[in-house]
N, C-alpha and C positions, 0 to 999 in steps of 0.2 A: 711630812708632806712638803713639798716644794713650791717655792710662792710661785704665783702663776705669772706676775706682773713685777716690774722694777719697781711701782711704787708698794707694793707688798714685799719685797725682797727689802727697798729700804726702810720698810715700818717695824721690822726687825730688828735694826740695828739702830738706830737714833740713840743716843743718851738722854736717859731724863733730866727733865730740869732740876732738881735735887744735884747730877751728877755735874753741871756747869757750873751750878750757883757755887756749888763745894771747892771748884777748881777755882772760883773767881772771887773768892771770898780771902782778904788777905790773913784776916783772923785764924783762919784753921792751918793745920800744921801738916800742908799741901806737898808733895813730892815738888812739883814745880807750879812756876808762876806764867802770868799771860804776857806774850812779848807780838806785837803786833804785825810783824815779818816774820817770824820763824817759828808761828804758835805758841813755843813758850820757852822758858830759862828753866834752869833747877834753881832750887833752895835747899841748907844745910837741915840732914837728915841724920837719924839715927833710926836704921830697919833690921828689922830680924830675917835677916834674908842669905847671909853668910853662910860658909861652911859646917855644918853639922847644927843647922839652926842657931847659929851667933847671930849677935849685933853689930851691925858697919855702921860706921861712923862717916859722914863726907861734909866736909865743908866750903866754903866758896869764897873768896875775896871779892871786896868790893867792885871790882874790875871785870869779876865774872868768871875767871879762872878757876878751876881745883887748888884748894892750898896745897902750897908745896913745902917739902919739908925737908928733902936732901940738898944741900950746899943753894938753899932759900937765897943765902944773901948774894951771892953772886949774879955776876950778869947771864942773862936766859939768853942764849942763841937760837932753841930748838922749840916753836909750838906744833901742837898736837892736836888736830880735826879730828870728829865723827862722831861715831854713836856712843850707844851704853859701854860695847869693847874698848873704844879710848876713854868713855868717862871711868872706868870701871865699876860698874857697878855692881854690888855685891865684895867690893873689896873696900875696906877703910882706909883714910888719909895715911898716907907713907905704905901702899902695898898695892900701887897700883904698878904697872908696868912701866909707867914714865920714873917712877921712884926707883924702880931697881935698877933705868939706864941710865941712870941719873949717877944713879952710885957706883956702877960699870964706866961711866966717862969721865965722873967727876965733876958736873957741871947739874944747874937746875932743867928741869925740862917742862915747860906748861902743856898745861892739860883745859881745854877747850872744847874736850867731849862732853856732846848731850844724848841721853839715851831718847832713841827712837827715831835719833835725827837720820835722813836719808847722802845720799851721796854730795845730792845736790846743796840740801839747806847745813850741810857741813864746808861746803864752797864757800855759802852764804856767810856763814859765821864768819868764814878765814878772812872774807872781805872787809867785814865790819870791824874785827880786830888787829888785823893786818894795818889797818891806819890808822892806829893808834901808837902811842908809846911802847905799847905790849908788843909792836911787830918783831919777830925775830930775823936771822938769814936762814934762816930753815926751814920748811913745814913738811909736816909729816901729815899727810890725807888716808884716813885706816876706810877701808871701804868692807863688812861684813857681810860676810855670808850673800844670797841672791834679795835676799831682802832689803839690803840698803839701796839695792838698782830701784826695785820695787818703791822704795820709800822716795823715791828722787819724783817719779811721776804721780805719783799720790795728791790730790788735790786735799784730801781729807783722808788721812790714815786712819781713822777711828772705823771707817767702814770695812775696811781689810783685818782690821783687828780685834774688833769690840767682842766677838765671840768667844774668841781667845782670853782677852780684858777679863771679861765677867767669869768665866771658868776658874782663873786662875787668882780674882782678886776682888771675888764677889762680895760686896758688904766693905768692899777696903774704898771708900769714896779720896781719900786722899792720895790714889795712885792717880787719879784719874787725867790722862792727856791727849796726845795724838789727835789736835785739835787743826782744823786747817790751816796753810802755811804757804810760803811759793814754793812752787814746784815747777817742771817743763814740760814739755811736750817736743814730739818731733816733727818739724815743718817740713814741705816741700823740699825733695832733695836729698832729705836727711840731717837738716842744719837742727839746732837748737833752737827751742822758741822758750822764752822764761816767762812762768806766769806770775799775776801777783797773789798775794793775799786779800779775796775779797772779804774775808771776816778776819777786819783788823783793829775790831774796836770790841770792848766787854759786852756793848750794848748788842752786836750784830752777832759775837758766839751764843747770845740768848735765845738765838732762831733756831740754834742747833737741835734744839727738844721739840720743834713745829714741823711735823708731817708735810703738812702743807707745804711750806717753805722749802723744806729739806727738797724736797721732791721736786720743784722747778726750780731748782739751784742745780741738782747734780740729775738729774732725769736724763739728760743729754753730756752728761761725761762720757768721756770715751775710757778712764780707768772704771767707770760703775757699770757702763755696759761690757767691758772683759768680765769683774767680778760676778755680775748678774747671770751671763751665761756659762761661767763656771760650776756657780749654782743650780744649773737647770732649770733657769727662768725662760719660757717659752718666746715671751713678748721682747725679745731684743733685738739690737739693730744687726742684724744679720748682715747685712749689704757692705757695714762699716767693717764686719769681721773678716768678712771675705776679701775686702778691700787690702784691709791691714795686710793680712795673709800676703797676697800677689805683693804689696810692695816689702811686706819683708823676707820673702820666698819661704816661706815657711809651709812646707806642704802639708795641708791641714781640709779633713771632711766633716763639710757639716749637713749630713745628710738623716741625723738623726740629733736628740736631744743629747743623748753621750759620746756622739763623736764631738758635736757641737763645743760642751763643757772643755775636753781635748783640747783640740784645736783650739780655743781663746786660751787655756794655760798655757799652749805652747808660743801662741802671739803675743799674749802679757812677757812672759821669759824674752823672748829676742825683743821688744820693742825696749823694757826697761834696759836692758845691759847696752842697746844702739845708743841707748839717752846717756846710760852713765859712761859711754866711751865719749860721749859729746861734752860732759862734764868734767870728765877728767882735761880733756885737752883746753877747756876754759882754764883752770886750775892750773895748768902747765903754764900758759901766755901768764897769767897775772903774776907769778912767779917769774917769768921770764923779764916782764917790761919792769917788775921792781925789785930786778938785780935778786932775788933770793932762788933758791933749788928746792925742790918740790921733792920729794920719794913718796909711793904710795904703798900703802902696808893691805894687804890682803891678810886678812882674817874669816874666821870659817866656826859655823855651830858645829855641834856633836854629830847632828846626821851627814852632814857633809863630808865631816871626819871620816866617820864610819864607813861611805863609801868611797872615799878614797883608799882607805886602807884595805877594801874588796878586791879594790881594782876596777870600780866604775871607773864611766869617761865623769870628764868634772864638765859641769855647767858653762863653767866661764872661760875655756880655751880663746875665745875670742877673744876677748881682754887680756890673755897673758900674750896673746901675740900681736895683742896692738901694744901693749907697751913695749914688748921689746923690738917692734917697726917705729914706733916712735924714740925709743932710746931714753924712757923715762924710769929711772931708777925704781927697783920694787924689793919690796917681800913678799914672798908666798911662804905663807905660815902652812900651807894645809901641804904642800911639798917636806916642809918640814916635820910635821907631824906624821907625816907616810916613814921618813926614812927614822924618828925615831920607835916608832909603831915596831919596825922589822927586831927592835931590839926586846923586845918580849915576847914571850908564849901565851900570850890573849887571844881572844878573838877581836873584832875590830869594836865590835859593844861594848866587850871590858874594857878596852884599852881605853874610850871617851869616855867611861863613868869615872875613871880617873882622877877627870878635868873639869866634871860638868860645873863645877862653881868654881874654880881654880883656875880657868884657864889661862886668865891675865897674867899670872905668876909665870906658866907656860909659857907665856909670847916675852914677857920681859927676858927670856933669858935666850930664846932663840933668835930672838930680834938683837939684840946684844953683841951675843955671838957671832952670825951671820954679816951683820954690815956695819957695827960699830965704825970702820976704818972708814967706810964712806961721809960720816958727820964729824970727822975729825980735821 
C-alpha cells in the first residue's frame, strides 16, 4: 500500500536508534565514522564483499587517504575525488585503480574517495584537502553513474537509500551511513546555492530515529517531496512540481497519481545533473585560481553499461557537452566500454556480469590508456 502522507512515507524510512547509536559508537568495528561536514569518513576494514565472495582488505592513513602502495615513497602529483568507484570499494589496498595508474606512470596516486559521497560533498573533500600539504597539481573529480548528481542534492541520503540499505545489509549494523551532510540546491537563475549541515554534531544525528523531528526537519524538502511523489504519496507539494517542471522545461503531466510519480523522476533527473554541471564548474575555478588542472572521470553501473551497449540515448548528453563547451578535460568510461563491448559475442547483460565486482580493474586500465599523456 502506498503511504497516503509524507509523514507516513517518512515513518518508513527513519533508522532506528540501535542503527545511529551503532554508527556513533567508536568501540564497534563501523564501516565509517561521524565527520561533521561531510556525514562521515571511512575506517580500515576487512569485508567479505570481493570477487567470488573474498575478503578486501582497505586501509587508511592518518591523513585520511587510501594507503598507497605503488612507488608510496615518492612525491604524489595526482589526487583522486569521489565515491565508492574512486574509493574502490570491494577491491583491496594495491588493486585499486589509482594502483594500477600508478604503475602505468610510475608515480603514487592518492585516493580521497568516499563511498556514497555525491558529486558535490567529493568538491567538498578536495577543498578540505587541497589545503593541506597533501595538495597535489592535479585532481582528478570521478563523478558515478546518475547517482552521484542525485547524491549532490541529497540533504540526507539515507531516505533515497535506506530500502535498498536494509535489503541488501539487513542485520549488518556496521554498514550503516548516508547520514546528512552539505549539499545544494539550485537558486534563482540557475546559480548554485550550498547548504550546510544541520546535523553536525553526534548529539543532533540522535534525532534521526524521532518521527517527530524527522518530519519537521525534512516535511518541507524539495528532494523529499520529488522522492514522496515518486512514491505515490497523494499529499505533495504539487504546485512546487509543476514549478520545478516550467523552470526546467521539462515536460512533465501530473494529471494523475502515475503520471505524477513520472514527471518528478524526470524533474529529480534534470534538476540533479543542472546542480552537478554547477559543481563541476565550482571545481574547475578552484582548480583554476590555485594553479592545479582538474579532469573529470565519468564512471558508469552495470545498467547503464547495458544500455549503452543497446544503443539507448545515455542520461547525461548534457554534461558531455557541457564539458566539451567548457574545454574541461574528461573520461567517458561508458564510451569506452561500448567500443570494448563490440569486441565480444555477448549480449550487453553478459558483457556487465563480467565487471560487476571488477570494474575498477576495468577503469584502471582504460583510463591509463586513454589519457595517461594528459597527466604527464
Amino acid at each position: 500500500m502506498k503511504p497516503a502522507s509524507v509523514r507516513e512515507f517518512l515513518s518508513s524510512l527513519i533508522p532506528t536508534r540501535e542503527e545511529v547509536e551503532t554508527f556513533l559508537d567508536p568501540r564497534r568495528p563501523n564501516w565509517a565514522r561521524f565527520d561533521p561536514e561531510l556525514g562521515y569518513t571511512l575506517r580500515d576494514n576487512i569485508l567479505k564483499d570481493g570477487v567470488d565472495g573474498s575478503r578486501t582488505i582497505t586501509s587508511y592513513q592518518k591523513t585520511g587517504e587510501r594507503t598507497m602502495i605503488s612507488y608510496a615513497h615518492r612525491p604524489c602529483r595526482i589526487n583522486t575525488y569521489g565515491d565508492s568507484f574512486t574509493q574502490c570499494h570491494q577491491a583491496s589496498d594495491g588493486e585499486t585503480w589509482q594502483e594500477y595508474l600508478a604503475a602505468h606512470l610510475g608515480e603514487p596516486i592518492r585516493n580521497f574517495g568516499i563511498g556514497g559521497y555525491g558529486t558535490y560533498q567529493a568538491y567538498r573533500r578536495m577543498l578540505r584537502e587541497e589545503a593541506t600539504p597533501r595538495s597535489a597539481e592535479f585532481v582528478i573529480l570521478n563523478i558515478w553513474d546518475l547517482d552521484d548528481y542525485m547524491r549532490s542534492i541529497d540533504a540526507w541520503r539515507w531516505l533515497r537509500v535506506a530500502p535498498w540499505f536494509r535489503a541488501n545489509y539487513l542485520g549488518h549494523l556496521y554498514m550503516f551511513h548516508a547520514n546528512p551532510w552539505v549539499h545544494v540546491r539550485l537558486g534563482q537563475g540557475g546559480g548554485l546555492v550550498e547548504k550546510k549541515n544541520h546535523f553536525n554534531t553526534p548529539e543532533s544525528l540522535r534525532n534521526l530515529s524521532n518521527l517527530d523531528y524527522v518530519y519537521e526537519h525534512f516535511k518541507d524538502d524539495l528532494v523529499v517531496n520529488l522522492l514522496a511523489a515518486q512514491a505515490g504519496v497523494a499529499q505533495v507539494n504539487r504546485s512546487e512540481l509543476e514549478g520545478l517542471a516550467k523552470t526546467l522545461n521539462v515536460k512533465a503531466d501530473f494529471t494523475s497519481a502515475e503520471a505524477t510519480a513520472e514527471a518528478a523522476r524526470a524533474v529529480h533527473i534534470e534538476y540533479a545533473l543542472r546542480a552537478g554541471m554547477r559543481v563541476i564548474e565550482k571545481a574547475e575555478a578552484f582548480a583554476e585560481a590555485n594553479k592545479k588542472k582538474l579532469m573529470v572521470l565519468l564512471s558508469f553501473g552495470e545498467h547503464s553499461v547495458a544500455h549503452a551497449c543497446e544503443g539507448r540515448p545515455r542520461f547525461d548528453q548534457s554534461v558531455l557537452e557541457f564539458l566539451r563547451a567548457k574545454s574541461i578535460p574528461f573520461v567517458d568510461s561508458l564510451a569506452r566500454h561500448v567500443e570494448d563491448f563490440q569486441s565480444f559475442k555477448l549480449t550487453p547483460q553478459a558483457y556487465v556480469k563480467r565487471y560487476t565486482s571488477g570494474t575498477t580493474i576495468r577503469a584502471a586500465t582504460t583510463f591509463s590508456r586513454s589519457r595517461s599523456r594528459t597527466l604527464s
